[in-house]
N, CA, C and O atoms as a Tinker XYZ file with bonds, in Angstrom:
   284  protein
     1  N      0.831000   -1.184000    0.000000    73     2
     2  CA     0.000000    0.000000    0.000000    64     1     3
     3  C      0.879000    1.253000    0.000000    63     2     4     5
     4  O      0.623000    2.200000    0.744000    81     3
     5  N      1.728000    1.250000   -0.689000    73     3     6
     6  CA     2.831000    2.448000   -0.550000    64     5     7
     7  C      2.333000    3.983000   -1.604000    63     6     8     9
     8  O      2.870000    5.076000   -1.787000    81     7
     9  N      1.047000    3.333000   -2.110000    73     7    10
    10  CA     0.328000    4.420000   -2.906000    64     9    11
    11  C     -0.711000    4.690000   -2.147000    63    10    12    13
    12  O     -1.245000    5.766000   -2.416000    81    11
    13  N     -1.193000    4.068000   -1.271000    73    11    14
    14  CA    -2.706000    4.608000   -0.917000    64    13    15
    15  C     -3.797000    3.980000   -0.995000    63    14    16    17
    16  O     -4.736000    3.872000   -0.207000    81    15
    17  N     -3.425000    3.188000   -2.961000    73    15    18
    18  CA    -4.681000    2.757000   -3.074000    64    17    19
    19  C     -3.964000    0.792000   -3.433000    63    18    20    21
    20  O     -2.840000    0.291000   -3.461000    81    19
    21  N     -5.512000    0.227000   -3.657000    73    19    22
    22  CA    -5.516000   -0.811000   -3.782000    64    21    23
    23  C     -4.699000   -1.792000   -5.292000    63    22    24    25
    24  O     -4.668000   -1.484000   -6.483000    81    23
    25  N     -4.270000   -2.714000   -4.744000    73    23    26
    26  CA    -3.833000   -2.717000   -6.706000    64    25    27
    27  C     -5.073000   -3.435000   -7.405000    63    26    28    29
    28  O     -6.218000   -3.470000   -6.955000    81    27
    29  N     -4.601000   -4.022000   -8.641000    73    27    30
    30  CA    -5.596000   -4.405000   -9.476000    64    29    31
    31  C     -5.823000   -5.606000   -9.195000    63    30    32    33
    32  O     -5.141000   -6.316000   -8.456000    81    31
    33  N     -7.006000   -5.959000   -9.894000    73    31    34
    34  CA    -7.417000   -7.478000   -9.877000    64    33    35
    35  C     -7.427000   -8.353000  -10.617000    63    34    36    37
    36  O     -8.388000   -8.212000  -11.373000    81    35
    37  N     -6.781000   -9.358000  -10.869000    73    35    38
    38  CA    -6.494000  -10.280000  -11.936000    64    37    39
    39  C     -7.800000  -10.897000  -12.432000    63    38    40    41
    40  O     -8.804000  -11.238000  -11.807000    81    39
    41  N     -7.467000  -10.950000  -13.894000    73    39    42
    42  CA    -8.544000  -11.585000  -14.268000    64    41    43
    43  C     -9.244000  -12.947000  -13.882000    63    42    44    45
    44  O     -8.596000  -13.908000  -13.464000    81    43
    45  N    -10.331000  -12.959000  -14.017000    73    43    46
    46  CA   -11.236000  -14.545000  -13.146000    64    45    47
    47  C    -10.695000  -14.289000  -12.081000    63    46    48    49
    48  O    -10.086000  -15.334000  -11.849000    81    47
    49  N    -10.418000  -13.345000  -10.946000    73    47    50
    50  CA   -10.513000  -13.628000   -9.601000    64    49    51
    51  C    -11.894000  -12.610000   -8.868000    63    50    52    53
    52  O    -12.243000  -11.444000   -9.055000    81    51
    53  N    -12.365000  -13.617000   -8.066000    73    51    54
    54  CA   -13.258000  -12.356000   -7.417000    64    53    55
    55  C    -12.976000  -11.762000   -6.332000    63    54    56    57
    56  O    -12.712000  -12.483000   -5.370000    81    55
    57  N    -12.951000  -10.488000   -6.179000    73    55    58
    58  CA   -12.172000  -10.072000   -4.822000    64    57    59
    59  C    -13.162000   -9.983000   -4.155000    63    58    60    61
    60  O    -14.322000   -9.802000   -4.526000    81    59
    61  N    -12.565000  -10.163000   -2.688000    73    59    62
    62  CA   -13.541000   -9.659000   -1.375000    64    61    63
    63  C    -14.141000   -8.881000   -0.879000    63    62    64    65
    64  O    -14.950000   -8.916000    0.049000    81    63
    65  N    -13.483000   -7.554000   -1.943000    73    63    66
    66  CA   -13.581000   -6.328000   -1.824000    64    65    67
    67  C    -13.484000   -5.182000   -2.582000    63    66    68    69
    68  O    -12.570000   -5.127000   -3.404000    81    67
    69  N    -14.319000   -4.166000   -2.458000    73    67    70
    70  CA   -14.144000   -3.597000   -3.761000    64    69    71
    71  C    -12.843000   -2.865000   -4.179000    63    70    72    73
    72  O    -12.679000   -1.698000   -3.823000    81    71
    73  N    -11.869000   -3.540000   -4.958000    73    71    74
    74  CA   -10.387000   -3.053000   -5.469000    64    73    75
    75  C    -11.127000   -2.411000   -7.016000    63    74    76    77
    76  O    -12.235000   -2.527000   -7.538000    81    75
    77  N     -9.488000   -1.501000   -7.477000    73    75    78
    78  CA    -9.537000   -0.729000   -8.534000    64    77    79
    79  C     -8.598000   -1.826000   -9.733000    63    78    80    81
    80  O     -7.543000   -2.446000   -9.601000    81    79
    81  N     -9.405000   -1.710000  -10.700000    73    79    82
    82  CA    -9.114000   -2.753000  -11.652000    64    81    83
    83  C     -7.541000   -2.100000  -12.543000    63    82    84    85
    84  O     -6.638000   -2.844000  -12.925000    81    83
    85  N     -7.545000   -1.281000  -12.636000    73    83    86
    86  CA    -6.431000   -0.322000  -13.791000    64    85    87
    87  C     -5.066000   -0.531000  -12.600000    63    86    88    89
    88  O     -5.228000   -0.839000  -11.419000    81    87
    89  N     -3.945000   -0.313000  -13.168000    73    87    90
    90  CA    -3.092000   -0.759000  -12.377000    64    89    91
    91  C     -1.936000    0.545000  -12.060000    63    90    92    93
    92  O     -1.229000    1.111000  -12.894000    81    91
    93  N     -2.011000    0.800000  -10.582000    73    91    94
    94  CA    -1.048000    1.543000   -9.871000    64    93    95
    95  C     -0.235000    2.013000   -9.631000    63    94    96    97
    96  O      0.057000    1.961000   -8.437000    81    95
    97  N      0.664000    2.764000  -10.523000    73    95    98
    98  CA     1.931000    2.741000  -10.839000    64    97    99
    99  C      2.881000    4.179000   -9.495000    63    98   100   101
   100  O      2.927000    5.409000   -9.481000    81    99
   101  N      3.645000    2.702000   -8.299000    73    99   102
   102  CA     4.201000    3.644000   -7.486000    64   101   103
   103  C      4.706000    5.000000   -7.715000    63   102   104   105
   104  O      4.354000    5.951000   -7.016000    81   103
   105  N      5.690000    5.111000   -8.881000    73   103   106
   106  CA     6.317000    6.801000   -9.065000    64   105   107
   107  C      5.113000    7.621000   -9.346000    63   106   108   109
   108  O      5.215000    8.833000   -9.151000    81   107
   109  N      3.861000    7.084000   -9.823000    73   107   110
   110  CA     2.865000    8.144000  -10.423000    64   109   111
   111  C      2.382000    8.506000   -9.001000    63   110   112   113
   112  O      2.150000    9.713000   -9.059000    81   111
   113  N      2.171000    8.158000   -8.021000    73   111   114
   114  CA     2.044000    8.652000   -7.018000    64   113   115
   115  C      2.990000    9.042000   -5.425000    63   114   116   117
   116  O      2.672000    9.625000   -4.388000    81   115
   117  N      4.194000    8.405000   -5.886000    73   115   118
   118  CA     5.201000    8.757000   -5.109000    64   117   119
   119  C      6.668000    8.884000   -5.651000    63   118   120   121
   120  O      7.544000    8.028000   -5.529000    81   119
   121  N      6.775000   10.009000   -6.224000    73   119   122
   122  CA     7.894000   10.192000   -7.421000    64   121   123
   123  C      9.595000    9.826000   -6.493000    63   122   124   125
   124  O     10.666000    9.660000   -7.077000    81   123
   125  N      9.413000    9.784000   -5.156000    73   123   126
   126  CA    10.444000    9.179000   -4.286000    64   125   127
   127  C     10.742000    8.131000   -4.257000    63   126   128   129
   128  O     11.875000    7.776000   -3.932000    81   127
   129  N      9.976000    7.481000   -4.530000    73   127   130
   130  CA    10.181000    5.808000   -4.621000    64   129   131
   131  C     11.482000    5.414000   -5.671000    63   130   132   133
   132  O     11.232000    5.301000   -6.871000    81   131
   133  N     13.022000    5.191000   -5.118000    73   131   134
   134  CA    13.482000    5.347000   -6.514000    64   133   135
   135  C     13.242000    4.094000   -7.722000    63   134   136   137
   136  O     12.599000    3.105000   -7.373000    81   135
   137  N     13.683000    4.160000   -8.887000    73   135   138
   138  CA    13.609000    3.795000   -9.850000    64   137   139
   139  C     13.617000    1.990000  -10.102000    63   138   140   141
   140  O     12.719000    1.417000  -10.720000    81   139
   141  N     14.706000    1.344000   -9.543000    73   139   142
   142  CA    14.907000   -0.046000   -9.756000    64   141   143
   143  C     14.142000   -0.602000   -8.152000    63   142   144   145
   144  O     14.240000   -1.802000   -7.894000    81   143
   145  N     13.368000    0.372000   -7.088000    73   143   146
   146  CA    12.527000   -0.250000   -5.885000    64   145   147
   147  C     11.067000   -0.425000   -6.914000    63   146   148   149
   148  O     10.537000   -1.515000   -7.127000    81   147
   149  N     10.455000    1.219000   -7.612000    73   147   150
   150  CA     9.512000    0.997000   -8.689000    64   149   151
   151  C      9.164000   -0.252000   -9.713000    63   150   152   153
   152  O      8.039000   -0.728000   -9.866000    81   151
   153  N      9.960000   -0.535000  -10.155000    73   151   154
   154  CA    10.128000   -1.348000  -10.859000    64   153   155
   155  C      9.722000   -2.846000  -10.132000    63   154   156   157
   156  O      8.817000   -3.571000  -10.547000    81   155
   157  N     10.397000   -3.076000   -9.223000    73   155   158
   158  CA     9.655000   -4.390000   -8.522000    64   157   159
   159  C      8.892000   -4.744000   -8.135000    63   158   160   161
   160  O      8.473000   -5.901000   -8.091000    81   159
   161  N      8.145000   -2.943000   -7.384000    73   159   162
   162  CA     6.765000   -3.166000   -6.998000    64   161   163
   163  C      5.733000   -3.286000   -8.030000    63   162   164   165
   164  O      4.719000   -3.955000   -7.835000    81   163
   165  N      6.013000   -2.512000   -9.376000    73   163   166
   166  CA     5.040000   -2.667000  -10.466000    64   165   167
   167  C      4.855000   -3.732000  -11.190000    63   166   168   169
   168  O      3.861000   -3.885000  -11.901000    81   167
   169  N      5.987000   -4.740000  -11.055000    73   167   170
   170  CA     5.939000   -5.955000  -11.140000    64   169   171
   171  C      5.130000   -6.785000  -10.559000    63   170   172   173
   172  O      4.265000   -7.476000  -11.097000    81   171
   173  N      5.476000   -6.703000   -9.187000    73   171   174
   174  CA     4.704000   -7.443000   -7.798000    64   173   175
   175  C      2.869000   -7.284000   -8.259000    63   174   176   177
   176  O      2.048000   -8.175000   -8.042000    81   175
   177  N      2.572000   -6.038000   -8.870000    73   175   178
   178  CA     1.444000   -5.640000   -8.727000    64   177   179
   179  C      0.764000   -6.267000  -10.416000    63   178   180   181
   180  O     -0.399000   -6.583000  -10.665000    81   179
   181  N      1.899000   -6.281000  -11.295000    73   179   182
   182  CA     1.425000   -6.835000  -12.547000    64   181   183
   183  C      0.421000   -8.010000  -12.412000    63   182   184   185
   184  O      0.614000   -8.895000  -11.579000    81   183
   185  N     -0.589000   -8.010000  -13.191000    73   183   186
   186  CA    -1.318000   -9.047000  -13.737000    64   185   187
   187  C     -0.818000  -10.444000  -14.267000    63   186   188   189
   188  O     -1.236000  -11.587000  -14.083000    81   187
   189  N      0.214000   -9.938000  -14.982000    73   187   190
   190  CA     1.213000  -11.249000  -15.729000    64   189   191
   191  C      1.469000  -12.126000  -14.270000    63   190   192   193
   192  O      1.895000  -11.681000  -13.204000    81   191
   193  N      1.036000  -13.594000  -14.621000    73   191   194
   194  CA     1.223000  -14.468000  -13.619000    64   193   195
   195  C      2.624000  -15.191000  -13.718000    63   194   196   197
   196  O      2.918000  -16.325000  -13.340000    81   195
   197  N      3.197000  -14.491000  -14.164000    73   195   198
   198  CA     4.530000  -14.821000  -13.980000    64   197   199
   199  C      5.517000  -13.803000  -13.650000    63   198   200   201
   200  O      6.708000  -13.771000  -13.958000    81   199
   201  N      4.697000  -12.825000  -12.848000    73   199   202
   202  CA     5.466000  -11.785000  -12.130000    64   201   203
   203  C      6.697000  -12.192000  -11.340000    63   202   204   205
   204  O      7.841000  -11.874000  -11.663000    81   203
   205  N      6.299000  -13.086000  -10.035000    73   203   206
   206  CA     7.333000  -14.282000   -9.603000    64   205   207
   207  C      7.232000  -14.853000   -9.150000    63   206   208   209
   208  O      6.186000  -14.736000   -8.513000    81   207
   209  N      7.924000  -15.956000   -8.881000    73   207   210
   210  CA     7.521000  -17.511000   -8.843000    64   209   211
   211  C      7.276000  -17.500000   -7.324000    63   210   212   213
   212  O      6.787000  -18.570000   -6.961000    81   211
   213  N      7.475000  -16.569000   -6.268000    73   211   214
   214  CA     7.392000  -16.670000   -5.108000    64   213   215
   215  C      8.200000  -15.824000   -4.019000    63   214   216   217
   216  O      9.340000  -15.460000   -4.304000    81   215
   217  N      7.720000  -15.545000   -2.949000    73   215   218
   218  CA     8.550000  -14.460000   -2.238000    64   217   219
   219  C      9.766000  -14.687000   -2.071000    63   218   220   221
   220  O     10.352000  -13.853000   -1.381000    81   219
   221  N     10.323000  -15.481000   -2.439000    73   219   222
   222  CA    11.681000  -15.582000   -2.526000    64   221   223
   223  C     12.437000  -15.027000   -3.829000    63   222   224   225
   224  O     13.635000  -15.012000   -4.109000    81   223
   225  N     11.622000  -14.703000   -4.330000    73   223   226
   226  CA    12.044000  -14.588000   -5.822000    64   225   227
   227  C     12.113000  -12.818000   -6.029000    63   226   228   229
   228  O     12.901000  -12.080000   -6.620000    81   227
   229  N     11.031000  -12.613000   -5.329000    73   227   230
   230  CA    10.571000  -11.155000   -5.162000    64   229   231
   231  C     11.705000  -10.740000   -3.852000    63   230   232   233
   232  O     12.628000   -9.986000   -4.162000    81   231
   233  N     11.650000  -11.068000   -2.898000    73   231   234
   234  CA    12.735000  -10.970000   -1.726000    64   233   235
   235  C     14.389000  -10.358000   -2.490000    63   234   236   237
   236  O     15.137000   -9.476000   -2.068000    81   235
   237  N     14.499000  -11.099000   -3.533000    73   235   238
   238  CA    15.677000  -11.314000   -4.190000    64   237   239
   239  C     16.208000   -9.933000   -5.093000    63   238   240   241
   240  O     17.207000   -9.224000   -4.970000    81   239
   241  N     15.091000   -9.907000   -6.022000    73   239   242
   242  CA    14.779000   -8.672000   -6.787000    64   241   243
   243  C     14.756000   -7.352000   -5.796000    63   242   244   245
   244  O     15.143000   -6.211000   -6.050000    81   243
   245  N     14.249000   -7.814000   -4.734000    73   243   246
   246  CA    14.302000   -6.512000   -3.825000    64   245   247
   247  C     15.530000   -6.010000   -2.926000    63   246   248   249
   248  O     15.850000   -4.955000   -2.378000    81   247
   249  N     16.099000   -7.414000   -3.064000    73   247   250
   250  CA    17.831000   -6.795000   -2.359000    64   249   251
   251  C     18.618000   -6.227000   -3.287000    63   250   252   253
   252  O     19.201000   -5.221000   -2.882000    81   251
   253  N     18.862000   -6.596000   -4.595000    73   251   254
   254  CA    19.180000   -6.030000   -5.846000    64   253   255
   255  C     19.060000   -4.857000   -6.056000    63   254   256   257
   256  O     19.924000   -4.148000   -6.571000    81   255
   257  N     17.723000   -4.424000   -5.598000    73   255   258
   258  CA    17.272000   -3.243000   -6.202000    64   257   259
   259  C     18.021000   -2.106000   -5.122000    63   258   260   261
   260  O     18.885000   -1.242000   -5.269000    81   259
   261  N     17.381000   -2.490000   -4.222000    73   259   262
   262  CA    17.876000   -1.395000   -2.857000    64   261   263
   263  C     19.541000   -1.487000   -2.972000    63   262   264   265
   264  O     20.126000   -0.431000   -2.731000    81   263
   265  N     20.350000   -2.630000   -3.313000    73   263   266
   266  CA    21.807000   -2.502000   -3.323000    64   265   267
   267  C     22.180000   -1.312000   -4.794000    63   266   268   269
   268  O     23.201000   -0.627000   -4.718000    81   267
   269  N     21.469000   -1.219000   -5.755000    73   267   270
   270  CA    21.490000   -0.363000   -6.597000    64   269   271
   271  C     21.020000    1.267000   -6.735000    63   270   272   273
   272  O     21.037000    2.065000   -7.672000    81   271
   273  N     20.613000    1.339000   -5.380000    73   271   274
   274  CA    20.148000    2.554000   -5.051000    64   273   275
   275  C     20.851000    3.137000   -3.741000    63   274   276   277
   276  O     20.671000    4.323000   -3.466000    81   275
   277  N     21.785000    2.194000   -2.786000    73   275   278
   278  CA    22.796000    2.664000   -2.146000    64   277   279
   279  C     24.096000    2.992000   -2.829000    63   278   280   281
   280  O     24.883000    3.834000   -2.396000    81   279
   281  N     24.294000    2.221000   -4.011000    73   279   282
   282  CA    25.289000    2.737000   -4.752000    64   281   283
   283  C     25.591000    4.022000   -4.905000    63   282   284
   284  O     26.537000    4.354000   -5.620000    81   283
């Protein structure tokens, strides 16, 4: 929830709740977020079910990213 709002909803799923279908893009609402952290979350949030294979995978991408932004 680092935007505020909800992300989208994949197709054939029914949510529990009423979420926003169009999809969320962190810098459009938090232009701080830097660039290669963006990127993972807009991933995370993608529809494509092969965003990643599992929080380990995402965990991974996310140490990467943050080591590229202490640089």
């Amino acid at each position: 929830m680092l935007t505020g709002q909800f992300p989208p909803i994949p197709t054939g799923v029914t949510p529990s709740v009423d979420l926003q279908s169009e999809a969320v893009y962190i810098r459009n609402h938090n232009s701080k977020v830097p660039q290669p952290v963006a990127r993972v979350d807009d991933r995370a949030l993608s529809s494509d079910p092969e965003r990643f294979r599992d929080a380990a995978q995402m965990k991974s991408h996310l140490k990467r990213a943050f080591a590229k932004v202490r640089r």
